[in-house]
C-alpha positions in Angstrom: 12.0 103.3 126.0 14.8 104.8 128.7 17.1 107.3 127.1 19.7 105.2 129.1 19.6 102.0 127.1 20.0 103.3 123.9 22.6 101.7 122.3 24.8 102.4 118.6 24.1 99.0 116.8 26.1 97.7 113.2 23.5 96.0 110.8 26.1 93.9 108.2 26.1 92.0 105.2 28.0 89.7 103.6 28.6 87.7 100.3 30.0 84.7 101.2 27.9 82.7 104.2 25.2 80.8 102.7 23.1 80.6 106.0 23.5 84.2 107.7 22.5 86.8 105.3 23.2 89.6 107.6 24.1 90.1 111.5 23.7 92.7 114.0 26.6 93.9 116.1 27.5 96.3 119.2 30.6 97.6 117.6 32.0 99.0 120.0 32.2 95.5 122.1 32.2 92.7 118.9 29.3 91.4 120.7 27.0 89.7 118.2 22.9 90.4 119.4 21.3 88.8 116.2 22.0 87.1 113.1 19.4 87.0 110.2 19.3 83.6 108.2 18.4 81.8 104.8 19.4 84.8 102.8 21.1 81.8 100.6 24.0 83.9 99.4 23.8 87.0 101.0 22.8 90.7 100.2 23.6 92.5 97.5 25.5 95.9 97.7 23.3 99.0 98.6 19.9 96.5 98.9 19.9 96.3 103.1 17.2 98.8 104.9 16.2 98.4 108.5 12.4 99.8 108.4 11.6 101.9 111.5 13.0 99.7 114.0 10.8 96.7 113.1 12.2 94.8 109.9 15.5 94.0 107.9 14.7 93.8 103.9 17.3 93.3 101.7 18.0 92.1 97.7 19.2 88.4 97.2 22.9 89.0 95.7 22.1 86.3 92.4 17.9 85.7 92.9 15.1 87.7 92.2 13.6 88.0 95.7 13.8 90.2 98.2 14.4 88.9 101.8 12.3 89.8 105.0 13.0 89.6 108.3 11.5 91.0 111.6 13.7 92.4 113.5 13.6 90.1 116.7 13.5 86.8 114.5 16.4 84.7 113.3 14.0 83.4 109.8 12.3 85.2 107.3 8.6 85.9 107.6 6.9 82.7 105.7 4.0 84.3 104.6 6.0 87.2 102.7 7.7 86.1 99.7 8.6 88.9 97.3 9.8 87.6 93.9 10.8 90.5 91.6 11.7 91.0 88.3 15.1 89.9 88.6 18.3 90.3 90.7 18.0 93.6 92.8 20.9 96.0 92.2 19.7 98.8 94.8 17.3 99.4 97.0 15.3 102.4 99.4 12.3 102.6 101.6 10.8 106.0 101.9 11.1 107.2 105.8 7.6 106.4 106.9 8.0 102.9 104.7 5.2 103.7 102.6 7.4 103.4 99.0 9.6 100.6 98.1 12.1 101.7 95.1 14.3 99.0 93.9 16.8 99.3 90.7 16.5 95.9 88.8 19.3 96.3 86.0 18.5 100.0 84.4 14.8 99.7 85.5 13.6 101.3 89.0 10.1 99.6 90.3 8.2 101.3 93.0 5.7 99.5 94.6 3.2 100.3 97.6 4.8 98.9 101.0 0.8 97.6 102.5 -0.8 96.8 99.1 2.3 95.9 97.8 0.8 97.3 94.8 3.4 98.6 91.9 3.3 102.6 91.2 5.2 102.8 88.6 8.0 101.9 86.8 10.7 104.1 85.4 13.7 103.7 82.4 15.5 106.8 82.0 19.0 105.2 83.3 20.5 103.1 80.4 23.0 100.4 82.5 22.4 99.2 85.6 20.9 101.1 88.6 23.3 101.0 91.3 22.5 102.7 94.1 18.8 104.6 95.6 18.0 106.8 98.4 15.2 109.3 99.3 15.3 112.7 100.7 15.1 113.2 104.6 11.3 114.3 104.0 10.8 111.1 101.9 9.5 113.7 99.1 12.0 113.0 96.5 14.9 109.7 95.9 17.5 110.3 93.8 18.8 107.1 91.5 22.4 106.8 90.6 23.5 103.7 87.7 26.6 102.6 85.7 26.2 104.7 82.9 27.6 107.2 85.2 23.8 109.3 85.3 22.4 111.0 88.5 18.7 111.3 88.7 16.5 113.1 90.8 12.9 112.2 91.2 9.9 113.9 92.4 8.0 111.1 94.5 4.4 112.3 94.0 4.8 112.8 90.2 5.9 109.1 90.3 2.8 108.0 92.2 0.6 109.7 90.1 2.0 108.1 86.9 2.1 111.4 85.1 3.1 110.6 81.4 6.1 111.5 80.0 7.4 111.6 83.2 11.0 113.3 83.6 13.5 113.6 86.2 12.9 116.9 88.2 17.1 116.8 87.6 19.3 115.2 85.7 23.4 115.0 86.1 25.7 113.4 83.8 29.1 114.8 85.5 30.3 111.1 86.1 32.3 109.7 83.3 32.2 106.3 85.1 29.9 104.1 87.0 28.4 105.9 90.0 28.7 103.9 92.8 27.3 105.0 96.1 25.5 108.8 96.7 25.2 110.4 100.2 21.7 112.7 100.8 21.5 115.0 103.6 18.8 116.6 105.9 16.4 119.1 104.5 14.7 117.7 102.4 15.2 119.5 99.0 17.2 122.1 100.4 19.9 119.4 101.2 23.6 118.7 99.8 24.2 115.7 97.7 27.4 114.0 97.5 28.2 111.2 95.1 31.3 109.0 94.1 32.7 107.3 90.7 35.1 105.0 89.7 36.0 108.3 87.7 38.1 109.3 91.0 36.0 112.9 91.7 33.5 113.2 94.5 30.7 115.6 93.4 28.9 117.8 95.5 25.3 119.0 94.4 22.8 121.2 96.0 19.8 119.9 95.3 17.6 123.4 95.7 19.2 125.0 92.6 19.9 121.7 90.8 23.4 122.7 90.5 27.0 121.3 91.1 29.0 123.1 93.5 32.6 121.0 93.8 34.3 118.2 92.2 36.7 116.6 94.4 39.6 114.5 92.2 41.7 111.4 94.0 44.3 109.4 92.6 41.9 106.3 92.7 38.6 105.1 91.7 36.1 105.8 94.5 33.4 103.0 95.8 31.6 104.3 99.2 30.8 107.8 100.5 30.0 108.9 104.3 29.5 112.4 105.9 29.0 114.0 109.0 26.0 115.4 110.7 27.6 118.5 110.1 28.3 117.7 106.3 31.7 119.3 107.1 33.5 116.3 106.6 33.3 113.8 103.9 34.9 109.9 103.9 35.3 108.3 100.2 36.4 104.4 100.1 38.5 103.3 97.2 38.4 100.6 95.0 42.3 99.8 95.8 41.6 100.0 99.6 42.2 103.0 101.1 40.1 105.4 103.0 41.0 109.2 102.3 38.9 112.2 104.2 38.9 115.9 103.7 36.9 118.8 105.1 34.7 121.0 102.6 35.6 124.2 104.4 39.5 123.6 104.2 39.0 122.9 99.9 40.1 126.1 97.9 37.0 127.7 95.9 37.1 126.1 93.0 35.0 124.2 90.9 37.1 121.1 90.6 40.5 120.5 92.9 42.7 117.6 92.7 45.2 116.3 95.8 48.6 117.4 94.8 49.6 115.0 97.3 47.5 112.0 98.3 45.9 113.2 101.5 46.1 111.2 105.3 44.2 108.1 105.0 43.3 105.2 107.0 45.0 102.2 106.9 43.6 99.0 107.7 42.0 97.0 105.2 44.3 94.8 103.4 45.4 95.7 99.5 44.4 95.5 97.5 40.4 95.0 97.9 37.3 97.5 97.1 36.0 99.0 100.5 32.9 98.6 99.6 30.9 100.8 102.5 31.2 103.4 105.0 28.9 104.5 108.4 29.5 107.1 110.9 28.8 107.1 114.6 25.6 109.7 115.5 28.3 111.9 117.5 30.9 112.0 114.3 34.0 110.3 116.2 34.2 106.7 115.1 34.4 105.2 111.1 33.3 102.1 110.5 34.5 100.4 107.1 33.7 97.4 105.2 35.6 95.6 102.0 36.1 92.7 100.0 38.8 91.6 102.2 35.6 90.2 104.1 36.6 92.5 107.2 34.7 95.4 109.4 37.1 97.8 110.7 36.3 100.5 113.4 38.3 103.7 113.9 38.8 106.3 115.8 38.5 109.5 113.6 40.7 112.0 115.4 43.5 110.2 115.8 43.2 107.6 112.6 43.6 104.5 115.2 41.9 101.4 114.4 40.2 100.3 117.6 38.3 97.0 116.4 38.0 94.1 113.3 35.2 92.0 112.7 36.0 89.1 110.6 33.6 87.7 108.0 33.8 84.7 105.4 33.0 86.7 102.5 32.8 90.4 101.1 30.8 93.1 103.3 28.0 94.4 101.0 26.1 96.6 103.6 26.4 98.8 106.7 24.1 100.5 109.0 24.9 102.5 111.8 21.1 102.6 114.3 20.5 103.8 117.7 18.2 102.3 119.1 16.8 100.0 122.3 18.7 96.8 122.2 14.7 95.7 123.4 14.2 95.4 119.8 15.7 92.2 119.4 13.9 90.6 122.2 11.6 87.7 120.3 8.7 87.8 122.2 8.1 91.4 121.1 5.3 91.0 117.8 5.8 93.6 114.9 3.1 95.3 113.7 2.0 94.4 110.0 3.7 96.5 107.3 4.2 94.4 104.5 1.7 92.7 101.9 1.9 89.8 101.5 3.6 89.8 97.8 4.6 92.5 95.6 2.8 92.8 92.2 4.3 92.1 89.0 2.4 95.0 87.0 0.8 98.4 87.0 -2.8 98.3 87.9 -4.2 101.7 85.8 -7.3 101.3 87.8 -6.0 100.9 91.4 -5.9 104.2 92.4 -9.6 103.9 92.6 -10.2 100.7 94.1 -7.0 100.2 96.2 -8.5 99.4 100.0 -7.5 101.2 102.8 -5.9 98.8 105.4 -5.9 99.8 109.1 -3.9 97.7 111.3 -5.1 98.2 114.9 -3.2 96.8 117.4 -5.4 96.5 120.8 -3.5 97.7 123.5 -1.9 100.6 121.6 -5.3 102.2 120.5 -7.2 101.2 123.8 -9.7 98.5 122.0 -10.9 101.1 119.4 -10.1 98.8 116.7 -14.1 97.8 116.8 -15.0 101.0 115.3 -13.0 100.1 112.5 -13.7 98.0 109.5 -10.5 96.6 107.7 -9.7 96.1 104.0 -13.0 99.3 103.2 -12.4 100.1 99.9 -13.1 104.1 98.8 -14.6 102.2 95.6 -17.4 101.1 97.9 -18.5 104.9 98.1 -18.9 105.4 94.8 -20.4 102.9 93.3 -22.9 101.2 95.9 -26.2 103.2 95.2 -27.1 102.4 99.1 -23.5 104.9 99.9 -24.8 107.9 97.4 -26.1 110.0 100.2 -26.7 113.1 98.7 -29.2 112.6 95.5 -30.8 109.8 97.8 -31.6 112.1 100.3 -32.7 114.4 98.0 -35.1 112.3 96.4 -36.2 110.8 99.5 -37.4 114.2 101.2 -39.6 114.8 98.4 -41.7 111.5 98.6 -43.1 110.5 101.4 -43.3 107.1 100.4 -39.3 106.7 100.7 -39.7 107.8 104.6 -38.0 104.8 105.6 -35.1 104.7 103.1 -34.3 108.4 104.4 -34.2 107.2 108.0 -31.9 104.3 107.0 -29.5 106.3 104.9 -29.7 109.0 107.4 -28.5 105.9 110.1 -26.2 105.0 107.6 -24.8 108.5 107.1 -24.2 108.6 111.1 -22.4 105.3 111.0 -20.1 106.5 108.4 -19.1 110.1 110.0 -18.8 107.5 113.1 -16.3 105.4 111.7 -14.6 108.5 109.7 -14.1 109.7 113.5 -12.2 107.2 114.7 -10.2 106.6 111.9 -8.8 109.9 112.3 -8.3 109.8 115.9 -6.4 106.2 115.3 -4.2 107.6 112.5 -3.7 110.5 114.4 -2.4 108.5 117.5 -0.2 106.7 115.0 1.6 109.5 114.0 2.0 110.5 117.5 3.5 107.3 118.3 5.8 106.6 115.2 7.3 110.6 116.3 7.8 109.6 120.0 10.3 106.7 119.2 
């Protein structure tokens, strides 16, 4: 991919169309590139992820499914139908898109991404999950629900299904429903900002577990958005304004409250609930989304509104991706990510017998996918007497009548380190890949 077609593209959702769930847009044009169907009444607030470039996913506003797309293709995949537990209230993919979390009223479900098999589920929120996102190093997400609760959760501790498993942090400085959280870079060392319908805008730093500012509006906040710089910080209201301020220009106190109502942008029409917010990579254009079924574009600096995008129902989702506008061209075929369902309950014994799935695509990995056997299972090691290689050979070098068992395990042992070569020089390529783009 040329550095020179790169391109800023707007994933949306809305409510209201029963036959596009969600549609892709150069915002700075209105030029439509590609429109997702048969979501059959759209995507539900805080559910829509684009994963690496290569799918759309997103939660069915009044099913229980979950909705697939490739990226390049107007249907959803037919051989992936994810029914869940019930209407999805939130959703995240982990960066790499190994770990699907999704908030089904106060429950959170994580699930495998290739097995699709479920990790664990978690019911420390007591209403409705309403929002989920991970840490830029995809080792932690953070879950934020209606009872007003902010939780922080250590991904590997989930995975393992530790008992009595706790949040690594837990806030309760909402007094209202929580309704969207912003998490930036560095991983655990990163700032957290969240907003309520309690009017304040928190800001956490997630290394100490501790709250560092509590910024107070006169109304109910809905969306959150933050530079690159985390210098400045965009809240959406629930009456349909936009207000901004800058974290170095607050005074040094725990909680502050506007005196006055502070500049805002004016656009949407009143009253409505703008519902989301995205930034542009180099921090100069807002883009907004409310009930009032339009997508506004502005021009920080000066507060002009440049663009609208009309829609026939509520805006539920907004994502700001460069990327290659290549993407969308159909003949392109997306490498497998997804299983082909999601399971409905925690296997105990999976961690043992869950098989490892390489998917080798010919051309990438110069025809090495012959070495490779797919769907081997790690069980297969331990419980095949012909794969216990040790004690055999032991026992083998002392009889001389198991001669020709040694030389075949010996054969069998050089197979193995064979194919434990080239799956390491495949992953290894993989990684170098998925880093280049």
């Amino acid at each position: 991919m040329s550095g020179n077609n790169m391109l800023e593209v707007l994933f949306v959702s809305n409510t209201n169309d029963h036959q596009l769930s969600c549609s892709v847009w150069d915002y700075r044009t209105g030029t439509n590139l590609m429109n997702y169907k048969g979501g059959g009444g759209g995507a539900a607030t805080h559910t829509l992820s684009v994963v690496r470039s290569e799918y759309l996913v997103a939660g069915n506003l009044t099913k229980p499914l979950l909705h697939v797309w490739p990226i390049n293709a107007q249907e959803q995949m037919t051989a992936i139908r994810f029914v869940v537990a019930g209407a999805v209230s939130a959703l995240a993919l982990s960066p790499d898109a190994t770990y699907m979390v999704a908030g089904i009223q106060e429950t959170l479900y994580v699930w495998h991404v290739l097995t699709g098999r479920m990790m664990n589920t978690l019911s420390k929120h007591y209403q409705t999950v309403t929002c989920v996102k991970f840490t830029s190093d995809g080792s932690h997400f953070v879950s934020c629900g209606k009872d007003g609760a902010v939780l922080v959760w250590n991904l590997a501790r989930v995975v393992a299904q530790e008992e009595n498993l706790a949040p690594l942090y837990t806030f309760n400085d909402h007094g209202l429903p929580v309704t969207d959280v912003y998490v930036g870079t560095g991983g655990m060392r990163a700032y957290m900002f969240t907003v309520s319908l309690d009017r304040a805008c928190k800001i956490y730093d997630l290394n100490s577990g501790t709250l560092l500012l509590s910024v107070v509006f006169a109304e109910g906040l809905q969306s959150v958005a933050v530079n690159a710089l985390e210098t400045q910080v965009f809240v959406g209201t629930n009456a349909g304004s936009i207000f901004d301020f800058f974290t170095n220009d607050v005074p040094r106190v725990k909680e502050y409250h506007f005196e006055e109502a502070p500049k805002q942008f004016v656009g949407h029409t009143k009253p409505c609930t703008v519902n989301c917010l995205a930034l542009s990579a180099d921090g100069k254009t807002l883009v907004s989304g409310g009930s009032d079924s339009h997508v506004l574009v502005w021009n920080i600096s000066s507060r002009q509104l440049l663009k609208t995008l009309t829609f026939k129902g509520a805006i539920t989702n907004l994502h700001i991706k460069l990327t290659n506008p290549a993407i969308f061209n159909p003949e392109h075929k997306q490498p497998q990510v997804f299983a082909a369902n999601l399971k409905r309950m925690i296997d105990p014994e999976g961690a043992e017998e869950m098989p490892i799935e390489i998917m080798v695509d010919s051309i990438t990995y110069d025809g090495e996918s012959n070495y490779v056997t797919a769907n081997y299972s790690p069980a297969d090691t331990c419980c095949n007497p012909q794969f216990v290689v040790c004690g055999s050979l032991s026992n083998a070098s002392t009889k001389s009548e198991d001669s020709e068992e040694l030389k075949n395990l010996r054969q069998e042992v050089e197979r193995l380190r064979h194919i434990n070569k080239k799956l390491f020089e495949i992953s290894s390529k993989q990684l170098l890949r998925q880093k280049r783009k």
